[in-house]
Structure formats: structure tokens, C-alpha cells
SEFIZA-3560 file (N, C-alpha, C; in Angstrom, 3 decimals):
REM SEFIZA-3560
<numar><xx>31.969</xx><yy>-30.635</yy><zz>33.383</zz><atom>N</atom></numar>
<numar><xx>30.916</xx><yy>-29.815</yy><zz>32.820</zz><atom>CA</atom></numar>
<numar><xx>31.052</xx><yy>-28.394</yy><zz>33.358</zz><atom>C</atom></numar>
<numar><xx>30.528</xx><yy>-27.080</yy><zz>32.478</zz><atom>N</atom></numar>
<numar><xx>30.759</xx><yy>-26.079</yy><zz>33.319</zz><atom>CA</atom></numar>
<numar><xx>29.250</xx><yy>-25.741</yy><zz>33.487</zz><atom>C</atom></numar>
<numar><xx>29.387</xx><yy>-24.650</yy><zz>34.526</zz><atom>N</atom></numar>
<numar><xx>27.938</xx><yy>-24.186</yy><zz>35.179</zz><atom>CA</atom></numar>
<numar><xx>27.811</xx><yy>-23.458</yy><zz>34.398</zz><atom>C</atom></numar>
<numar><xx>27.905</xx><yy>-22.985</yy><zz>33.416</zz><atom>N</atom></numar>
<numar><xx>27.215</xx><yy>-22.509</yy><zz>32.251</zz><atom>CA</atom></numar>
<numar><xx>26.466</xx><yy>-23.347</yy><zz>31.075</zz><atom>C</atom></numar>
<numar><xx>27.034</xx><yy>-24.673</yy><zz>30.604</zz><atom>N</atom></numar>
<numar><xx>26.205</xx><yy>-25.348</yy><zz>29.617</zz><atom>CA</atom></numar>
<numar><xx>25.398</xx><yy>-26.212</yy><zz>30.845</zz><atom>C</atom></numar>
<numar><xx>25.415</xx><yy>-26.013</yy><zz>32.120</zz><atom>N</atom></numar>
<numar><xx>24.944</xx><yy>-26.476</yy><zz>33.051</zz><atom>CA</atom></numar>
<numar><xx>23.414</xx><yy>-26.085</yy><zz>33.713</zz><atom>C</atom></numar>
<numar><xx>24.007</xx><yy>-24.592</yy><zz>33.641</zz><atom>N</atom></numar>
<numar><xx>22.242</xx><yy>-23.742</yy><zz>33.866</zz><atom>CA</atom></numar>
<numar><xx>21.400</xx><yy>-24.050</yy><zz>32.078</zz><atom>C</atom></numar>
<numar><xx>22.477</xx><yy>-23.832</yy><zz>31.075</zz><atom>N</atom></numar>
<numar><xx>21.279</xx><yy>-24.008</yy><zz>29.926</zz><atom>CA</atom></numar>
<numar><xx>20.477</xx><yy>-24.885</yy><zz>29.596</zz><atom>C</atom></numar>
<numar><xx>20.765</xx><yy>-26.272</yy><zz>30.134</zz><atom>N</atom></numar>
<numar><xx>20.427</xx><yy>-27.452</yy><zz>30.025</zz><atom>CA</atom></numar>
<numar><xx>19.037</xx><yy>-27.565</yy><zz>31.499</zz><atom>C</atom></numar>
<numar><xx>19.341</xx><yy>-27.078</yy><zz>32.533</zz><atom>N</atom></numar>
<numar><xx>18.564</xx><yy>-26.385</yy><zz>33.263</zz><atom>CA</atom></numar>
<numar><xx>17.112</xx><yy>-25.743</yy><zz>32.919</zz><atom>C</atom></numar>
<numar><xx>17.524</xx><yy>-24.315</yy><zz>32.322</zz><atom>N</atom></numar>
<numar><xx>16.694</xx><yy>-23.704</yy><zz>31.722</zz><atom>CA</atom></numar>
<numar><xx>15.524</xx><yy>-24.536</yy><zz>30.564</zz><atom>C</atom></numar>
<numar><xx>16.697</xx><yy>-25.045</yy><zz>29.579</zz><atom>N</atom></numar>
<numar><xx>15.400</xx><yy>-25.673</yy><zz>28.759</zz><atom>CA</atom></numar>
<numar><xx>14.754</xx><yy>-26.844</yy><zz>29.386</zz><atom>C</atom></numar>
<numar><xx>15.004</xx><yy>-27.601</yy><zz>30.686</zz><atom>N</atom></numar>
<numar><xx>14.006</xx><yy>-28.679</yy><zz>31.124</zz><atom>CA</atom></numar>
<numar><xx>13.536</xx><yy>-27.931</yy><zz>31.990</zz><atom>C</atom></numar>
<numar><xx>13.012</xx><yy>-26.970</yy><zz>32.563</zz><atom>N</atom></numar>
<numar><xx>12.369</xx><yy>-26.352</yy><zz>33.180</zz><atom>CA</atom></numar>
<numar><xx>12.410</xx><yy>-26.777</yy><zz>34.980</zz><atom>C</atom></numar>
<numar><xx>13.906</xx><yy>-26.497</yy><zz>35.557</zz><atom>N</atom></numar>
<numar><xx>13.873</xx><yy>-27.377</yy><zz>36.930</zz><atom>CA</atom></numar>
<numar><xx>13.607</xx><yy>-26.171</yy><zz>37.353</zz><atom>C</atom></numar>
<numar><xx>12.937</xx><yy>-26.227</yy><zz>38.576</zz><atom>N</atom></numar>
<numar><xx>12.627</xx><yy>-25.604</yy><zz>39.686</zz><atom>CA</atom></numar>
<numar><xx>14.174</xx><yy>-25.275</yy><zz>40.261</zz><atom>C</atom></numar>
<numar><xx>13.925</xx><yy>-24.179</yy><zz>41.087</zz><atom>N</atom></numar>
<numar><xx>15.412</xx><yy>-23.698</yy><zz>41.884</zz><atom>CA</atom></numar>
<numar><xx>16.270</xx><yy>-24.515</yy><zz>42.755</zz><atom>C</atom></numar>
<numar><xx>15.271</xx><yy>-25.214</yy><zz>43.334</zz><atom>N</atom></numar>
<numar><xx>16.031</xx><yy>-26.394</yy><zz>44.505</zz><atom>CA</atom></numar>
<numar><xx>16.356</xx><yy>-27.748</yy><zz>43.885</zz><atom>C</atom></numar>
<numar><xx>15.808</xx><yy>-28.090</yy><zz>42.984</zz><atom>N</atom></numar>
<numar><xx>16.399</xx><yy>-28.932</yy><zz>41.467</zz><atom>CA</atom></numar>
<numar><xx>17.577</xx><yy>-28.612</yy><zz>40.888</zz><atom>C</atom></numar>
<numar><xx>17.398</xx><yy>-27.360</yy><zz>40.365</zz><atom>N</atom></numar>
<numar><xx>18.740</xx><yy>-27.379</yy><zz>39.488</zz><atom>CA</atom></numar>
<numar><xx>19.987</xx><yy>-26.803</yy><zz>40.545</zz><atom>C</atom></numar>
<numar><xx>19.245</xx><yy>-26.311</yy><zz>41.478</zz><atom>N</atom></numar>
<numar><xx>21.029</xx><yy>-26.266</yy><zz>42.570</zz><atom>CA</atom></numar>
<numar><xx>21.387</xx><yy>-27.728</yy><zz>42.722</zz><atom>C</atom></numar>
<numar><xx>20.461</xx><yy>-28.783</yy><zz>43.285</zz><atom>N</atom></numar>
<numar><xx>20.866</xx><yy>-30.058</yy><zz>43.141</zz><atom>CA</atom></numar>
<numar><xx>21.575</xx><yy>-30.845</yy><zz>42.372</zz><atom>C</atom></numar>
<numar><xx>20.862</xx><yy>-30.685</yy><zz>41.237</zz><atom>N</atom></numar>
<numar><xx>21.829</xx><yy>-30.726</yy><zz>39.882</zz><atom>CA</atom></numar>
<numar><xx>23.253</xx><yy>-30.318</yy><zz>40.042</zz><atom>C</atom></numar>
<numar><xx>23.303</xx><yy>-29.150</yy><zz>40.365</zz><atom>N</atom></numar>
<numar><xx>24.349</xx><yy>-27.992</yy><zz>39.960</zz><atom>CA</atom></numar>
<numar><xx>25.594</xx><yy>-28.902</yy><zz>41.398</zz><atom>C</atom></numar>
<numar><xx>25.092</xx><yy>-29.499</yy><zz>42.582</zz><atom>N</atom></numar>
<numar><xx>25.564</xx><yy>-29.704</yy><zz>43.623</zz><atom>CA</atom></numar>
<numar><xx>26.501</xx><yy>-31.152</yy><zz>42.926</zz><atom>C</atom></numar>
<numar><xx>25.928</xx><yy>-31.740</yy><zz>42.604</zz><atom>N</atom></numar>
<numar><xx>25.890</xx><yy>-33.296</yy><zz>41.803</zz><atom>CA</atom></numar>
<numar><xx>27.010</xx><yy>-33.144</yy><zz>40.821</zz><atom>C</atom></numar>
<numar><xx>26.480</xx><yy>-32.590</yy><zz>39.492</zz><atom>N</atom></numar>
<numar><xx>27.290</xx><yy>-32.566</yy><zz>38.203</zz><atom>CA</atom></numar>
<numar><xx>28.617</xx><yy>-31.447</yy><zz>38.666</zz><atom>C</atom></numar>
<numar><xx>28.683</xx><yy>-30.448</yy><zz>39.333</zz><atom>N</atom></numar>
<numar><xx>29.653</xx><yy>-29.532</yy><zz>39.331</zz><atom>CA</atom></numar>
<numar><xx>30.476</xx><yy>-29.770</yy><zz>40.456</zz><atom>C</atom></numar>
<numar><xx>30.002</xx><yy>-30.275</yy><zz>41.447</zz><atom>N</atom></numar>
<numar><xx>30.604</xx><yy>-30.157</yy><zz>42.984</zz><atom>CA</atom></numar>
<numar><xx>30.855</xx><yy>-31.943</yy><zz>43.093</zz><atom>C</atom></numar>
<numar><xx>30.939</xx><yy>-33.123</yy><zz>42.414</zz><atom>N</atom></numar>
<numar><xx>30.660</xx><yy>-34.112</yy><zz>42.639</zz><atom>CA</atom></numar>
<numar><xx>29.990</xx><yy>-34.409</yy><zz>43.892</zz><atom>C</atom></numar>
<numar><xx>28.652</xx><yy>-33.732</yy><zz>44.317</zz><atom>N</atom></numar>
<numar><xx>28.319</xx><yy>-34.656</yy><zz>45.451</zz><atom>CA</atom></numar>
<numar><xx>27.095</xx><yy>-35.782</yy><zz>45.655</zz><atom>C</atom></numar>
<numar><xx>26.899</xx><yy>-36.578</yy><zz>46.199</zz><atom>N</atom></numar>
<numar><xx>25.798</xx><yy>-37.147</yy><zz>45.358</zz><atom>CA</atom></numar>
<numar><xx>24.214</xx><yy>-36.943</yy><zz>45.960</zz><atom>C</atom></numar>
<numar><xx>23.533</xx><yy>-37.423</yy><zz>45.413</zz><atom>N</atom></numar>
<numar><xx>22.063</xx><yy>-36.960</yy><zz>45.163</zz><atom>CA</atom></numar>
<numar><xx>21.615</xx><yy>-37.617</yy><zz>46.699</zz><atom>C</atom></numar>
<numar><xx>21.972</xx><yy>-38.139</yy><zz>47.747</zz><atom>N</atom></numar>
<numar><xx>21.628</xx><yy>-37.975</yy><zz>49.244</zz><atom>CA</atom></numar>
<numar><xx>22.167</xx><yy>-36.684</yy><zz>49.977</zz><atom>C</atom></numar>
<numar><xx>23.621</xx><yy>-36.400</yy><zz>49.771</zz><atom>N</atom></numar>
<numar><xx>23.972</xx><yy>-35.400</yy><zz>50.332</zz><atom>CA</atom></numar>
<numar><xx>23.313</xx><yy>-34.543</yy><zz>49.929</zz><atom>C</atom></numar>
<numar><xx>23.150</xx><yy>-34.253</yy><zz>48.001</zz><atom>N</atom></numar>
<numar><xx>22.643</xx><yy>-33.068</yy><zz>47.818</zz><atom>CA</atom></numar>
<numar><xx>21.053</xx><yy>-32.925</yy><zz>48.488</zz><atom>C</atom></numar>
<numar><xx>20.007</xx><yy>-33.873</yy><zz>48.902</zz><atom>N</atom></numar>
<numar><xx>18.668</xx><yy>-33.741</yy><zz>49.309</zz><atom>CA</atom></numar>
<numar><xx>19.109</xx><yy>-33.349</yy><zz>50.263</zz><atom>C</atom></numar>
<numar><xx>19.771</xx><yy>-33.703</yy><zz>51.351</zz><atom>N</atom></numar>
<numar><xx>19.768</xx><yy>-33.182</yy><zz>52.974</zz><atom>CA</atom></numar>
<numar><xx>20.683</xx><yy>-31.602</yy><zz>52.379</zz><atom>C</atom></numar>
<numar><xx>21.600</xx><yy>-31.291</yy><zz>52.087</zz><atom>N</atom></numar>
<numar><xx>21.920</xx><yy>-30.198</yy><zz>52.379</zz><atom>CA</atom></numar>
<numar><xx>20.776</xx><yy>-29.130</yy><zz>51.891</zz><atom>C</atom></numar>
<numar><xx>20.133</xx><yy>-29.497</yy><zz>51.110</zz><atom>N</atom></numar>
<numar><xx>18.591</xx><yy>-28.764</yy><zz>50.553</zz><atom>CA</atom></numar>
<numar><xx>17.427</xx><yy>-28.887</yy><zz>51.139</zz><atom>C</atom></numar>
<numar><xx>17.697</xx><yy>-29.849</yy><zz>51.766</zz><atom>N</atom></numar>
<numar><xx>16.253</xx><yy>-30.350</yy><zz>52.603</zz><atom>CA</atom></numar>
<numar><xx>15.271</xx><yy>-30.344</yy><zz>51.932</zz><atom>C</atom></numar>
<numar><xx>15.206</xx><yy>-31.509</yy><zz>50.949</zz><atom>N</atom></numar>
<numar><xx>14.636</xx><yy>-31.805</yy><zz>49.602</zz><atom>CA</atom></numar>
<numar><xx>14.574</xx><yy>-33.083</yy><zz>49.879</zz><atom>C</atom></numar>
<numar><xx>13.598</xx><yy>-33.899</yy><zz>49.085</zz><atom>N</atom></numar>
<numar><xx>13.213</xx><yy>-35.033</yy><zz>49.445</zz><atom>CA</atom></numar>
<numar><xx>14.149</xx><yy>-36.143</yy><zz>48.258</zz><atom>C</atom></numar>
<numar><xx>15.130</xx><yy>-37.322</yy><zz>48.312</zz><atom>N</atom></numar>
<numar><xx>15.827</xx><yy>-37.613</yy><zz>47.560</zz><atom>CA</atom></numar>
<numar><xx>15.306</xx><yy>-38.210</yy><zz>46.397</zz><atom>C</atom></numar>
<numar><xx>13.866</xx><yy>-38.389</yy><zz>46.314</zz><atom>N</atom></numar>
<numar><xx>13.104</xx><yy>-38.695</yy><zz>45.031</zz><atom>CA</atom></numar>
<numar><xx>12.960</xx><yy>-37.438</yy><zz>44.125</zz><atom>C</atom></numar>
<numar><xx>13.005</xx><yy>-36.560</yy><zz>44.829</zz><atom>N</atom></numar>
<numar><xx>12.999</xx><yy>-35.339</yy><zz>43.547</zz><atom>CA</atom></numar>
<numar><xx>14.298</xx><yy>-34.931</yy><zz>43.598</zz><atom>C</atom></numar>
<numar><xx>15.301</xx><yy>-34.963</yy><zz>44.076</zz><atom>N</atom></numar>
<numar><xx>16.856</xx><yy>-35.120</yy><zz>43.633</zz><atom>CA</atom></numar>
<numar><xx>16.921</xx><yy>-35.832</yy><zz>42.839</zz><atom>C</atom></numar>
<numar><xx>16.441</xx><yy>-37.504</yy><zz>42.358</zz><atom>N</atom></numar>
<numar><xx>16.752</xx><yy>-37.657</yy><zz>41.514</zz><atom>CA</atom></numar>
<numar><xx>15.993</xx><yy>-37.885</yy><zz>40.558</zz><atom>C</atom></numar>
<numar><xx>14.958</xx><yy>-37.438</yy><zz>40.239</zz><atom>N</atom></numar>
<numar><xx>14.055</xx><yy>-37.585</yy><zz>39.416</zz><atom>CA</atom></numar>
<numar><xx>14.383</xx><yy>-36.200</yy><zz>38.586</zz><atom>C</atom></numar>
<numar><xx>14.875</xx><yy>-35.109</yy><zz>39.412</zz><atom>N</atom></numar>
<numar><xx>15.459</xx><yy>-33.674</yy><zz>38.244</zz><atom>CA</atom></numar>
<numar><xx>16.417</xx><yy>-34.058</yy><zz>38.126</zz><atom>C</atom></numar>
<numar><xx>17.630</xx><yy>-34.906</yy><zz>38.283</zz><atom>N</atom></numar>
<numar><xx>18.937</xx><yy>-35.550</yy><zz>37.852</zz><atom>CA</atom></numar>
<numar><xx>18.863</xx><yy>-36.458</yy><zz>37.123</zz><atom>C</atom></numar>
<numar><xx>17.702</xx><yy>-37.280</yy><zz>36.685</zz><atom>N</atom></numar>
<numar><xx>17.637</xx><yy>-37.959</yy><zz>35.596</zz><atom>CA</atom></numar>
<numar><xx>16.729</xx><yy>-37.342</yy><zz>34.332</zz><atom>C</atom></numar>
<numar><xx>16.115</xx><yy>-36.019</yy><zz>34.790</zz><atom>N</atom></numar>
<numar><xx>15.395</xx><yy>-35.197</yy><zz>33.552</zz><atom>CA</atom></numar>
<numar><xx>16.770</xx><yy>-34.668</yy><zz>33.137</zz><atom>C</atom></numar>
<numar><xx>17.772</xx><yy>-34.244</yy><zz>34.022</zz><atom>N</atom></numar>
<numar><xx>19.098</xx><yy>-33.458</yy><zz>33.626</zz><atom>CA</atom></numar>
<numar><xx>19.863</xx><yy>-34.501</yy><zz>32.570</zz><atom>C</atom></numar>
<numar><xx>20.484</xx><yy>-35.236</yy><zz>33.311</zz><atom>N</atom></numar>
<numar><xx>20.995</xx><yy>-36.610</yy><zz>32.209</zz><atom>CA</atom></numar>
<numar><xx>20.489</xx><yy>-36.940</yy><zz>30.889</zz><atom>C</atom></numar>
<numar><xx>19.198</xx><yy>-36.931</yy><zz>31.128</zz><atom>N</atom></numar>
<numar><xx>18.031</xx><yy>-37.235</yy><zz>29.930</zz><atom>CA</atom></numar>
<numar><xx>18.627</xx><yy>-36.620</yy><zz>28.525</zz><atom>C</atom></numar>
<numar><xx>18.426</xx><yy>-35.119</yy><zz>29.101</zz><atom>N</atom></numar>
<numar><xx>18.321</xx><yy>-33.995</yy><zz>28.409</zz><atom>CA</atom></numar>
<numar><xx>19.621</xx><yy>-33.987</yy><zz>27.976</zz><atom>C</atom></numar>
<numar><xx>21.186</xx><yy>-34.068</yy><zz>28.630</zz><atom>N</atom></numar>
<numar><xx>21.946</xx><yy>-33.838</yy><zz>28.240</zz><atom>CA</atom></numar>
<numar><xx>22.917</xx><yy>-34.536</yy><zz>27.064</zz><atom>C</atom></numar>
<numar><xx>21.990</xx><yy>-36.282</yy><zz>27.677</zz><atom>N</atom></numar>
<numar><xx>22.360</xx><yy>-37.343</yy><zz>26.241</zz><atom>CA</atom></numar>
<numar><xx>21.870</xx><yy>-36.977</yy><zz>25.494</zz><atom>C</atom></numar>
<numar><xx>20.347</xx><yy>-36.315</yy><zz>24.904</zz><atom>N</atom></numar>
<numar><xx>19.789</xx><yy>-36.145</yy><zz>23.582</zz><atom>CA</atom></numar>
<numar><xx>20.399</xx><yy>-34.779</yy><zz>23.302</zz><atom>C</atom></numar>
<numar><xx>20.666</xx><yy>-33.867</yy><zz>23.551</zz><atom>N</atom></numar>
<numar><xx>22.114</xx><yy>-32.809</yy><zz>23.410</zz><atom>CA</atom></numar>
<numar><xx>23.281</xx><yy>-33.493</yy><zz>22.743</zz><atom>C</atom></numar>
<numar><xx>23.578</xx><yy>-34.660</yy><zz>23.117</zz><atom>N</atom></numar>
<numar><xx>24.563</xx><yy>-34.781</yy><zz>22.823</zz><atom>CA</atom></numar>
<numar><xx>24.439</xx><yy>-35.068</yy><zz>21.064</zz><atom>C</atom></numar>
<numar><xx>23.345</xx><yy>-36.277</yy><zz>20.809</zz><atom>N</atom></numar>
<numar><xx>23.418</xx><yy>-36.960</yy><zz>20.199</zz><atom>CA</atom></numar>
<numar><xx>22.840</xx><yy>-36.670</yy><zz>18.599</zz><atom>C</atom></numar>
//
């Protein structure tokens, strides 16, 4: 995926900043949604709760 159809998909679900870097940590950087909460110091329920609004969003994009 690139970090460009990456932030747009972003933008229209409306993530917060420490969300969609998470996202951005996950889908672009393969890392996964524990690492990405601790390196953010974010709690890993909202890592993945904006990683499954991201997913969400990106299957009905697709489809």
C-alpha cells in the first residue's frame, strides 16, 4: 500500500493523529498493532479498533 492512498483512507474515516500513525506503522512499516501501541504509548484497544475502522474502510473501497 502506499502512504498516500494510505492517509486518504485515513482522512475519510476520520482517525485521530496517534491512530492513523498506527495505522501508517502497521500497513506501511509491517509492524504489528502491540509494537505499534507501545512505540505510541497508546493503549492496544485503540490500535486496533482504528485498524479495523482502516481495514473496514479499505474493503468497501475496494468493492
Amino acid at each position: 500500500m502506499r502512504l498516500e492512498q494510505m492517509k486518504r483512507i485515513a482522512d475519510m474515516i476520520g482517525l485521530k493523529k496517534k491512530s492513523r500513525e498506527a495505522v501508517c506503522l502497521m500497513e506501511i512499516d509491517g509492524m504489528t498493532g502491540y509494537a505499534a501501541s507501545r512505540q505510541l504509548d497508546i493503549s492496544l484497544s485503540t490500535v486496533s479498533r482504528a485498524h479495523a475502522r482502516f481495514r473496514s474502510a479499505m474493503k468497501q473501497l475496494s468493492s
